[in-house]
MDAnalysis code that builds the backbone (N, CA, C; Angstrom):
import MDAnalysis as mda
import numpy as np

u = mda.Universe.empty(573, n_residues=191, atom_resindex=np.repeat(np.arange(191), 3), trajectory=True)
u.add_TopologyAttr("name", ["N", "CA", "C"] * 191)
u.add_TopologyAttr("resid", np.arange(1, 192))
u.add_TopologyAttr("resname", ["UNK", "UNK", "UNK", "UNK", "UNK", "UNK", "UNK", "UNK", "UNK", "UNK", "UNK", "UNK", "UNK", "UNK", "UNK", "UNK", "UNK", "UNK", "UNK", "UNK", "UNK", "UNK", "UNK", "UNK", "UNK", "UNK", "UNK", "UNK", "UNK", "UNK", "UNK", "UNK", "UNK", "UNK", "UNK", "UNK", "UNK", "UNK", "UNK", "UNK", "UNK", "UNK", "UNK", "UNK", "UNK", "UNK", "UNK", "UNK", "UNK", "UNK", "UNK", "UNK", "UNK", "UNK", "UNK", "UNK", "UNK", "UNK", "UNK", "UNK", "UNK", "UNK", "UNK", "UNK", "UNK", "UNK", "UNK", "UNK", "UNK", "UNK", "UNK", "UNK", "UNK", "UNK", "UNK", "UNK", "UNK", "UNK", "UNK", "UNK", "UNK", "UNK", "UNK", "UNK", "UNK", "UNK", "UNK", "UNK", "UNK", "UNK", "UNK", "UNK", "UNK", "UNK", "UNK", "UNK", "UNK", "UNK", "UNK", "UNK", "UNK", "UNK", "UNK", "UNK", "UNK", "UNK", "UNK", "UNK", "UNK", "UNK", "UNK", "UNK", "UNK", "UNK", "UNK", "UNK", "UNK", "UNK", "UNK", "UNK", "UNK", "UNK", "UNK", "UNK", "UNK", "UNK", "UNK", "UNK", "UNK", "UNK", "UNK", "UNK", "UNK", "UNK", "UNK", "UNK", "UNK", "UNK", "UNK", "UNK", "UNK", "UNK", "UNK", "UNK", "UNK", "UNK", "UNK", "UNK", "UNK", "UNK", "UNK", "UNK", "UNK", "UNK", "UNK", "UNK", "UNK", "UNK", "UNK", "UNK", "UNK", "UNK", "UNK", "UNK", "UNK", "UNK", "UNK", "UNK", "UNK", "UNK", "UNK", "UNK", "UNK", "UNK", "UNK", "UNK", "UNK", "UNK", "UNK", "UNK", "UNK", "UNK", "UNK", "UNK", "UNK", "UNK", "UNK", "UNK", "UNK", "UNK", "UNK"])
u.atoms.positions = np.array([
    [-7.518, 15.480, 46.510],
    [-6.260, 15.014, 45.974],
    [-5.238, 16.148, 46.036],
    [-4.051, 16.043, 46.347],
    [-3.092, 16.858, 46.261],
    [-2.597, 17.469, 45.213],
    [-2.423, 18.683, 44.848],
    [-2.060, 19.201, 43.467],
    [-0.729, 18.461, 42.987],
    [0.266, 18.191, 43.491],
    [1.531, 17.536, 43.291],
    [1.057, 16.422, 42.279],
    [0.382, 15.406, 43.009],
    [-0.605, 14.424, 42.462],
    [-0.997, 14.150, 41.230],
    [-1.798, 15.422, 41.198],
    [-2.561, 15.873, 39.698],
    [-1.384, 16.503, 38.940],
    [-0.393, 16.786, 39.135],
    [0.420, 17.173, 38.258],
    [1.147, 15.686, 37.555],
    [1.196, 14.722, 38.265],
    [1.881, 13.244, 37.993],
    [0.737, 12.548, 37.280],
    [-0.431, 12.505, 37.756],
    [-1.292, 12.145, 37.336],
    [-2.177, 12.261, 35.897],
    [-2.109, 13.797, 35.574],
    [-2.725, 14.341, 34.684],
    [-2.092, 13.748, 33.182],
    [-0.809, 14.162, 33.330],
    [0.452, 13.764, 31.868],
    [-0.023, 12.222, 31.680],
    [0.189, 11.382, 32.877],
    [-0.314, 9.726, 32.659],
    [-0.971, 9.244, 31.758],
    [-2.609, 9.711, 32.672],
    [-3.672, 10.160, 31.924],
    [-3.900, 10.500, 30.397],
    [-2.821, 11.465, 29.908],
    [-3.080, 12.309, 28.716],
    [-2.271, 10.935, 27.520],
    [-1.184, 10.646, 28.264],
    [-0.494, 9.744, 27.469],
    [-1.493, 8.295, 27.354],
    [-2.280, 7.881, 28.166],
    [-2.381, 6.468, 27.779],
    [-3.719, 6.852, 26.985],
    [-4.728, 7.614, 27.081],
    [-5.816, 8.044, 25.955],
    [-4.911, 8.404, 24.987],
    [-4.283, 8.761, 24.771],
    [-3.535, 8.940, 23.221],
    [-3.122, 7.450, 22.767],
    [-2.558, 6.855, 23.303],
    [-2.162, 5.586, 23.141],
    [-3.243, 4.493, 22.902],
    [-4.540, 4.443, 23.285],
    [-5.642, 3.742, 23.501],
    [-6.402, 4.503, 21.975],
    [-5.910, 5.499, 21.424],
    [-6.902, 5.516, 20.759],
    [-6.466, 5.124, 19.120],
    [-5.309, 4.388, 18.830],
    [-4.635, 3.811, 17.686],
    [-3.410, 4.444, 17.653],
    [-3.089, 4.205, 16.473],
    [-1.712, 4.241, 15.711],
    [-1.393, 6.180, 15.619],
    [-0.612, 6.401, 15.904],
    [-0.036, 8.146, 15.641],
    [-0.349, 8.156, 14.393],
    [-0.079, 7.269, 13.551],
    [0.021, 7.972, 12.149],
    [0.043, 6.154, 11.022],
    [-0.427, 6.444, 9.978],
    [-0.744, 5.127, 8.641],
    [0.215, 5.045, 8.721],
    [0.432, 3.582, 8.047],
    [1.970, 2.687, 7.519],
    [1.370, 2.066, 6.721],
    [2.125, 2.248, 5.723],
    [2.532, 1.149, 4.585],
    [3.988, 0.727, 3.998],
    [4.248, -0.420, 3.911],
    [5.130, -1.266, 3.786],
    [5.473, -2.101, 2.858],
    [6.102, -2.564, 1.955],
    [5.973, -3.624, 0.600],
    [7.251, -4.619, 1.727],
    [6.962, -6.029, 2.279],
    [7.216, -6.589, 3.290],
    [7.757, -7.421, 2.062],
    [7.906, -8.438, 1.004],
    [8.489, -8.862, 0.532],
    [7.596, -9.247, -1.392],
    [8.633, -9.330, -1.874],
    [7.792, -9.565, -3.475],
    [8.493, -10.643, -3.789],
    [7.909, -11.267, -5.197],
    [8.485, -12.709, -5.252],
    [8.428, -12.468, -6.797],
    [8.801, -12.857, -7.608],
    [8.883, -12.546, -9.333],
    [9.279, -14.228, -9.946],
    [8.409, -13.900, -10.932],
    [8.920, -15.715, -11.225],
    [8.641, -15.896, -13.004],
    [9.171, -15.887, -13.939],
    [8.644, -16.388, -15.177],
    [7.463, -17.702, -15.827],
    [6.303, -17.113, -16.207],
    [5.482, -18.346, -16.726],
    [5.005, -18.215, -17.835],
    [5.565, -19.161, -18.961],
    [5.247, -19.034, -20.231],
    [5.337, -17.487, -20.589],
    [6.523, -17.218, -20.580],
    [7.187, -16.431, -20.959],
    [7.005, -14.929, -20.511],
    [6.530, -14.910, -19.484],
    [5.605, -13.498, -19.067],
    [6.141, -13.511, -17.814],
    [6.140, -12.209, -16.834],
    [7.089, -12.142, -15.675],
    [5.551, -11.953, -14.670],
    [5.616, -12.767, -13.990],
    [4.629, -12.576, -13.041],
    [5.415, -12.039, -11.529],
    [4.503, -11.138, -10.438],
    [4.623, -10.649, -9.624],
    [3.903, -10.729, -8.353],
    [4.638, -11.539, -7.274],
    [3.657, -11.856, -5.679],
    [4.459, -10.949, -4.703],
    [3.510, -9.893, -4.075],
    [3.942, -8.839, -3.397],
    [3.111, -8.542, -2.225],
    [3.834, -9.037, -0.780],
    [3.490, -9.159, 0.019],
    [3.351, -7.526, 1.410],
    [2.153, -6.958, 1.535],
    [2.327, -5.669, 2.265],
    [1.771, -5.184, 3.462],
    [2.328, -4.345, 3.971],
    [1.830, -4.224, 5.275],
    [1.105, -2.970, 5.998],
    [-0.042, -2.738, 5.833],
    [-1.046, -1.789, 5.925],
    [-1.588, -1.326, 6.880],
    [-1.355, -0.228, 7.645],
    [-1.708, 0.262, 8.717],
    [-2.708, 1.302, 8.611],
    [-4.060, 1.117, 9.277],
    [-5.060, 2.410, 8.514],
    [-5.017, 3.528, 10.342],
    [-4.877, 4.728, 10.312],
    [-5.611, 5.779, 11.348],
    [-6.694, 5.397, 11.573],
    [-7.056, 5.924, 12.831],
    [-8.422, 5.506, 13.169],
    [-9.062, 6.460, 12.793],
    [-8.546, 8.172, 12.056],
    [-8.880, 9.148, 11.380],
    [-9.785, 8.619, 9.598],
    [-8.637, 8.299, 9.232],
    [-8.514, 7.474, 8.255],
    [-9.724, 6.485, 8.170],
    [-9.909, 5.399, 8.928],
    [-11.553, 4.129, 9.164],
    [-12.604, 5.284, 9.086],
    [-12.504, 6.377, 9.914],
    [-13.830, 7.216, 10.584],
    [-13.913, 7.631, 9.481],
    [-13.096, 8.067, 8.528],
    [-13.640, 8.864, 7.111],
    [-14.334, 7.556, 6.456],
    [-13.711, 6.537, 6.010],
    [-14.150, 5.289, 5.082],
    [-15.637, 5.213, 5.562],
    [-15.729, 4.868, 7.357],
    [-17.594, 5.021, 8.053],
    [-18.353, 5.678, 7.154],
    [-17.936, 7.151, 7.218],
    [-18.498, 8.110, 6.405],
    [-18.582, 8.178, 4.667],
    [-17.990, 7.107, 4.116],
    [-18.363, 7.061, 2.781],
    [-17.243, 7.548, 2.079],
    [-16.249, 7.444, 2.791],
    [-15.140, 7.957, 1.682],
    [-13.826, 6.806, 1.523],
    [-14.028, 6.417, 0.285],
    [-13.406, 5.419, -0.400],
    [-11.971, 5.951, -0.169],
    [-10.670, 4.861, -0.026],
    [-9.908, 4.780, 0.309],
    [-9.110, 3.755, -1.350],
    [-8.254, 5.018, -2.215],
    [-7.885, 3.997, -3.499],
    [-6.309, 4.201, -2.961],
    [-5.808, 2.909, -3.584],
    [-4.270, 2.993, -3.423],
    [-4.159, 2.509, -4.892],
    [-2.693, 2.918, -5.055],
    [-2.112, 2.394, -6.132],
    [-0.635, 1.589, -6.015],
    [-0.505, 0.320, -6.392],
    [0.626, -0.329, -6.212],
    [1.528, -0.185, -7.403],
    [2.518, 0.720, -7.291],
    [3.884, 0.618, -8.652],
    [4.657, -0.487, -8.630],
    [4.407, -0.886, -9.606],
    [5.820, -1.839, -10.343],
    [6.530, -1.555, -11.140],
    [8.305, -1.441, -11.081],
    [8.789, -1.088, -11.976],
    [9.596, -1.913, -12.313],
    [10.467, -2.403, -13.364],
    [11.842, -3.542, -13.592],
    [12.672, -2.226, -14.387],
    [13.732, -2.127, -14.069],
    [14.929, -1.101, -14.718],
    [15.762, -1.864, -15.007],
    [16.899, -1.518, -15.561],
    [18.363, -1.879, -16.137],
    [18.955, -0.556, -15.130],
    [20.264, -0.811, -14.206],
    [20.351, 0.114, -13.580],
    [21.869, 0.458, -14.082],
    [22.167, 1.589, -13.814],
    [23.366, 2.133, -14.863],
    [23.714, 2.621, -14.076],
    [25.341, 2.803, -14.086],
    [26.380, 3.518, -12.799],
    [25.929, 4.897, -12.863],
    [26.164, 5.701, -14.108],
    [26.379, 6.928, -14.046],
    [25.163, 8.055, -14.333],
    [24.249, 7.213, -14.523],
    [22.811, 8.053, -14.931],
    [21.394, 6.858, -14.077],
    [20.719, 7.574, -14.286],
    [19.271, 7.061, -13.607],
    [18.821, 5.795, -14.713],
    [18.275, 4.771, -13.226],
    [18.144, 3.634, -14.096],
    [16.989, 4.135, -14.935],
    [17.192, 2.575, -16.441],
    [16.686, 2.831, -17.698],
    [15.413, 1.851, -17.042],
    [14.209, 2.366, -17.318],
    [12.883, 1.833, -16.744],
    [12.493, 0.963, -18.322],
    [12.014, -0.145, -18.206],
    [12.190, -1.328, -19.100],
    [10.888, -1.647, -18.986],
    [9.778, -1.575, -17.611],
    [8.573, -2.091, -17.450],
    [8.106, -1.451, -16.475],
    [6.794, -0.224, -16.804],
    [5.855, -0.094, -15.014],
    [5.049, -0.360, -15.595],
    [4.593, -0.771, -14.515],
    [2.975, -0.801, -14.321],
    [2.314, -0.709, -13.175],
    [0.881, -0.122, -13.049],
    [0.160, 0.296, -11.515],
    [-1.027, -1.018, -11.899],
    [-1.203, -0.691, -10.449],
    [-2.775, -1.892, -10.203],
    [-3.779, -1.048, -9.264],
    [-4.400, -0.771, -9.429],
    [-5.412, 0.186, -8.850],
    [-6.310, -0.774, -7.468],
    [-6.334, -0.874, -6.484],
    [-7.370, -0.860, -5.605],
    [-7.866, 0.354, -4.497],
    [-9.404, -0.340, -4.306],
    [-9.961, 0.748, -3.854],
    [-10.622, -0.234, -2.611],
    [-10.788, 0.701, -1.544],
    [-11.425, 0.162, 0.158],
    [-12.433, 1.315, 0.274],
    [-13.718, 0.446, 1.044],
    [-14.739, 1.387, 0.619],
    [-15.253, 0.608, 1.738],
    [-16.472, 1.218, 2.709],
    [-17.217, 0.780, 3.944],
    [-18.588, 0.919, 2.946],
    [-19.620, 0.042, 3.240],
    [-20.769, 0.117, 2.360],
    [-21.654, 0.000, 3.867],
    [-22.196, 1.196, 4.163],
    [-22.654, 1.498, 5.572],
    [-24.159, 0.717, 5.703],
    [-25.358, 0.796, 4.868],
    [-25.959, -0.265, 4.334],
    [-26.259, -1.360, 4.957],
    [-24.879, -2.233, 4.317],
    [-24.846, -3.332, 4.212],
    [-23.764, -3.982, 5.454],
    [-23.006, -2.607, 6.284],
    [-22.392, -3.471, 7.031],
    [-21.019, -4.163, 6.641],
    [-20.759, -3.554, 5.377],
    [-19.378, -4.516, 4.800],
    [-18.220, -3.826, 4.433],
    [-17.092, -3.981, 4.288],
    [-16.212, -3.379, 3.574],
    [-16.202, -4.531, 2.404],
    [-15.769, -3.382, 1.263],
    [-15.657, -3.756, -0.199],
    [-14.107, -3.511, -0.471],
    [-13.527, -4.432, -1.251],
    [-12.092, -4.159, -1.820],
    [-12.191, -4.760, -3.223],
    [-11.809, -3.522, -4.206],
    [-11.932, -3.989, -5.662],
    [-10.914, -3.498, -6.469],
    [-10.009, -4.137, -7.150],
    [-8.816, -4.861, -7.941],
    [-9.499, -4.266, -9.053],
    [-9.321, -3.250, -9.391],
    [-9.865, -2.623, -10.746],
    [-8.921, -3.396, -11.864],
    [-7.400, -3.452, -11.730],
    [-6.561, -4.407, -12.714],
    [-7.067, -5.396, -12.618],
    [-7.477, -6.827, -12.108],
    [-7.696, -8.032, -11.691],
    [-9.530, -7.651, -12.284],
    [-9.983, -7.085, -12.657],
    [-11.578, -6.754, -12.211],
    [-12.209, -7.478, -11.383],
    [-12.259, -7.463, -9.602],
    [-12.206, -8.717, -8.957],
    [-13.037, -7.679, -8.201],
    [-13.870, -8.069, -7.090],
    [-14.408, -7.456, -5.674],
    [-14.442, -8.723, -4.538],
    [-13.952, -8.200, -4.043],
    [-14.299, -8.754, -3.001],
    [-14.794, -8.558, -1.554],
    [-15.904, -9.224, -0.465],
    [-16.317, -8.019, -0.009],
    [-16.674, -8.548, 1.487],
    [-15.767, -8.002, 2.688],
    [-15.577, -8.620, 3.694],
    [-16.432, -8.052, 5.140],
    [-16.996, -9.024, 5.947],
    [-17.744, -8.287, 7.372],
    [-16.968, -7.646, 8.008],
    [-15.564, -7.737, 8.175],
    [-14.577, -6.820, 9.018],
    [-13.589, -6.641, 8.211],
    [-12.738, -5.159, 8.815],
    [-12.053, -4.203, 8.194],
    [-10.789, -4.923, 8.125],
    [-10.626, -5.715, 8.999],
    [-9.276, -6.532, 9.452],
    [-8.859, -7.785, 8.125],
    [-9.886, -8.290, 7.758],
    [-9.959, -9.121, 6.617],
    [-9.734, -8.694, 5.455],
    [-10.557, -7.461, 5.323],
    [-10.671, -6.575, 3.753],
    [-8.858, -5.711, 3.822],
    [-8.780, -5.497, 4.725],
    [-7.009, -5.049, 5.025],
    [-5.812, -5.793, 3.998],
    [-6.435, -7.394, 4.673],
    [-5.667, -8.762, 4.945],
    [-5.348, -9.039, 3.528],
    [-6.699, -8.824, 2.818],
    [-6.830, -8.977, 1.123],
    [-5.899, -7.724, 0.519],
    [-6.002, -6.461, 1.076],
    [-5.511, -5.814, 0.333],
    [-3.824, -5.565, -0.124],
    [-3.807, -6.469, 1.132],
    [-2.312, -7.166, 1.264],
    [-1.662, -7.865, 1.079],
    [-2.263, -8.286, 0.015],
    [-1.627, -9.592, -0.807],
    [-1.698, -9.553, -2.341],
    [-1.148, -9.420, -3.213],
    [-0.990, -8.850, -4.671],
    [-0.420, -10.190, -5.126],
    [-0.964, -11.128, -6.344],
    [-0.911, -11.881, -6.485],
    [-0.952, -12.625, -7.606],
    [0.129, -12.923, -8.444],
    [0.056, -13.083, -10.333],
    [-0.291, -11.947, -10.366],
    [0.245, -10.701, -10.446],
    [0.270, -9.694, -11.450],
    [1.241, -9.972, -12.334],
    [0.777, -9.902, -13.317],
    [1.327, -9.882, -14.889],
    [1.716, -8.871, -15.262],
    [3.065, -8.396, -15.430],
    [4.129, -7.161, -15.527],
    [4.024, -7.484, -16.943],
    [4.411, -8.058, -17.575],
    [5.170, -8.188, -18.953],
    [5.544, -9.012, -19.609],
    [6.005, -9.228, -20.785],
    [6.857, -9.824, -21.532],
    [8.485, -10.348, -21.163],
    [8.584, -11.305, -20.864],
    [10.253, -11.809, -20.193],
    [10.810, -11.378, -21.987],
    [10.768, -11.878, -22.575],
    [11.610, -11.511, -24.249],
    [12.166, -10.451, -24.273],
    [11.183, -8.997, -24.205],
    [12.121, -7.831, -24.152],
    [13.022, -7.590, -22.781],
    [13.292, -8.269, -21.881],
    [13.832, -7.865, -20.861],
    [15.287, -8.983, -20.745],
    [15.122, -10.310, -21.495],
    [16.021, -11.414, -21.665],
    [17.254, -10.756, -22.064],
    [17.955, -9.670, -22.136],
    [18.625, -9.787, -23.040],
    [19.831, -8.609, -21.973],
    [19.326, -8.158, -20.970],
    [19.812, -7.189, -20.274],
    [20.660, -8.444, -19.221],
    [21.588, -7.785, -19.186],
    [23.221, -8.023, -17.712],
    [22.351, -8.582, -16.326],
    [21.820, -6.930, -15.938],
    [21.390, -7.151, -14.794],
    [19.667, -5.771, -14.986],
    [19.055, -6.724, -13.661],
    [17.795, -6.069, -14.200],
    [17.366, -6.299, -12.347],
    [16.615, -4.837, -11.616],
    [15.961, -4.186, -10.614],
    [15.081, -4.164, -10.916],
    [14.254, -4.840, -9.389],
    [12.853, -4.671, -9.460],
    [12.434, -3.313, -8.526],
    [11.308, -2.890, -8.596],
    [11.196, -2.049, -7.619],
    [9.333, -1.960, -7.453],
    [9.224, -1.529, -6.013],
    [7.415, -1.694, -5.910],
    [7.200, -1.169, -4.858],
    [6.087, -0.111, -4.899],
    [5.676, 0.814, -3.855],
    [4.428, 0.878, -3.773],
    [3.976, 1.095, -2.695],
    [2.151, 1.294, -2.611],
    [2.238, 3.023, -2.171],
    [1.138, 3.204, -2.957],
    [0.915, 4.804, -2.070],
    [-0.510, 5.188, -2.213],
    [-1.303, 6.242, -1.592],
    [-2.572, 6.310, -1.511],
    [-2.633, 7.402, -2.750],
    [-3.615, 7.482, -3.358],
    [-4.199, 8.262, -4.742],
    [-4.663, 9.168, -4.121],
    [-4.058, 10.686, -3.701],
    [-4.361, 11.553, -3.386],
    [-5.281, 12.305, -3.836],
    [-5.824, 12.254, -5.374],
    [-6.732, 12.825, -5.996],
    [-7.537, 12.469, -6.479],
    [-8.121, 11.207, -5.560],
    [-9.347, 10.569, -5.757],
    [-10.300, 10.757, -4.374],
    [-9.448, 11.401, -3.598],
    [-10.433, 12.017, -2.243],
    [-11.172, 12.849, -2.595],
    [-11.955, 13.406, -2.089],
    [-12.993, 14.477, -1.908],
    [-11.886, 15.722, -2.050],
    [-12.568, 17.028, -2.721],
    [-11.154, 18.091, -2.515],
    [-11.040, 18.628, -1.320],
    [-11.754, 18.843, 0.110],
    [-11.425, 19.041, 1.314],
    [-10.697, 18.185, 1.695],
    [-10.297, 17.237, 1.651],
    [-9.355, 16.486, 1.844],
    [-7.981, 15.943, 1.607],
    [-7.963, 16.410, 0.450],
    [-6.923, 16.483, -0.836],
    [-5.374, 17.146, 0.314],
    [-6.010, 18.186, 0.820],
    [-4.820, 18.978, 1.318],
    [-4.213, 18.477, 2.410],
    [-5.256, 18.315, 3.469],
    [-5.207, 17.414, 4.786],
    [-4.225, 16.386, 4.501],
    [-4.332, 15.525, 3.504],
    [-3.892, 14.188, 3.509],
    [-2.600, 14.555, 2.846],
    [-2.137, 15.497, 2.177],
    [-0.862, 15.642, 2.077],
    [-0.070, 15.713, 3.064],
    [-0.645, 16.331, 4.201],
    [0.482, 16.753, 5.342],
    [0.122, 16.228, 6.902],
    [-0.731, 15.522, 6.814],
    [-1.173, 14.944, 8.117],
    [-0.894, 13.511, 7.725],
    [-0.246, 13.116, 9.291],
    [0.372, 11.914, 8.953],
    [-0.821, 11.015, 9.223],
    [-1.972, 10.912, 9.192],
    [-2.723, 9.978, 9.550],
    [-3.004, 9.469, 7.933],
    [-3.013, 9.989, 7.345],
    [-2.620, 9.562, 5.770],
    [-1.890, 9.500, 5.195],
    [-0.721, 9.368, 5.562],
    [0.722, 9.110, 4.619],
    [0.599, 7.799, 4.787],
    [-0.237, 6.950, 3.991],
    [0.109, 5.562, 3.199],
    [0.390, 5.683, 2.127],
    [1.825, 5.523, 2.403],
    [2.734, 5.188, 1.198],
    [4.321, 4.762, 1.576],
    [4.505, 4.097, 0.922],
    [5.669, 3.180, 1.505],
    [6.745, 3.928, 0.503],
    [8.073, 3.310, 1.247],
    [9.169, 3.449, 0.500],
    [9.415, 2.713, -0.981],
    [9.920, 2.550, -1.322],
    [10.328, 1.729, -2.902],
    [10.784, 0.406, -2.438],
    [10.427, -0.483, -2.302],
    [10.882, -2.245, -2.172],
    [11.693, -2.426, -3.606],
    [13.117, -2.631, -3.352],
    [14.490, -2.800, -4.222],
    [14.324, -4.882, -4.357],
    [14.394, -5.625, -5.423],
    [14.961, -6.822, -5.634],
    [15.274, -7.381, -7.007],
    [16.391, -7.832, -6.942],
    [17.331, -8.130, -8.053],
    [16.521, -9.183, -8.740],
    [16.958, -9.156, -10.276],
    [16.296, -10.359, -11.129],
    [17.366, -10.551, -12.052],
    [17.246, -11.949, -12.374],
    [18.389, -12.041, -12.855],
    [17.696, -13.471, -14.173],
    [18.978, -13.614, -15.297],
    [18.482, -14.549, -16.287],
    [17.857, -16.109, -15.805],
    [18.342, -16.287, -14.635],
    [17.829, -17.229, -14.085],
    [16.797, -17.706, -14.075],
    [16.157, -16.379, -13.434],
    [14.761, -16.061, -13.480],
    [13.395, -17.058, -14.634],
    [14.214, -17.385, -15.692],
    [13.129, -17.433, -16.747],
    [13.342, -19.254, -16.655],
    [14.155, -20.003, -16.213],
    [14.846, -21.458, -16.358],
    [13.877, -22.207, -15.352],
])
């Protein structure tokens, strides 16, 4: 082969094995939430979008549980100072490969729920769907102008192993964690 060749050739090469072997780097996403009043309590459906490294699966293979935490917050938001936080709350899940048995496990520590799927693609699918969470009391919140929702997923950095702890701060194959998902609520809300 001609060296010219291998010079065109080689970069090709280098690019489509990089490309073939997943995603550059995790995503997570809060894709849409839905808030609705029932019997007097503010319930929460929060729809997300979860991208795992193939760094990321190869650790889970190996036995290392994968916890996220989903924030919910409702504020009163104020021109001139930081909004007044009125309601958080987290929901804890955890993704776990049970090597064994062949399964991934996903368990709703808020919900106390497991559920426990033959492929990673399914147990994902579940973890992506948040569903009647129960935020609160509508009464203390009835009484505010205007009222922001807000909801983020991010991975629990200090529930890894501590060799890992550091890695996953700065390597993007673990930055699951999404931005803040912004949506308005209003008195309506409760009718």
């Amino acid at each position: 082969m001609q060296p010219g060749l291998m010079r065109i050739i080689w970069p090709l090469c280098l690019m489509a094995l990089l490309l073939a072997t997943g995603p550059i780097h995790a995503e997570a996403r809060v894709i849409d939430v839905h808030a609705e009043v029932r019997e007097g309590v503010v319930f929460v459906d929060a729809d997300l979008a979860l991208s795992l490294h193939s760094e990321v699966i190869e650790a889970m293979r190996n036995s290392i549980a994968l916890n996220l935490v989903v924030e919910a917050r409702i504020a009163a938001p104020r021109e001139w100072l930081w909004d007044r936080n009125l309601v958080t709350e987290r929901r804890h899940l955890r993704l776990e490969y049970h090597a064994l048995s062949r399964t991934w496990v996903v368990t709703d520590f808020t919900a106390r729920e497991t559920h426990t799927f033959t492929d990673l693609a399914g147990a994902v699918e579940s973890l992506s769907r948040v569903r009647a969470w129960r935020l609160g009391p509508w009464e203390s919140l009835a009484d505010e102008r205007r009222l922001l929702g807000k909801l983020r997923v991010r991975l629990d950095v200090n529930k890894l192993p501590l060799p890992l702890r550091v890695p996953a701060l700065f390597d993007d194959a673990w930055d699951i964690n999404s931005e803040w998902f912004l949506w308005g609520l209003s008195g309506e809300l409760a009718r």
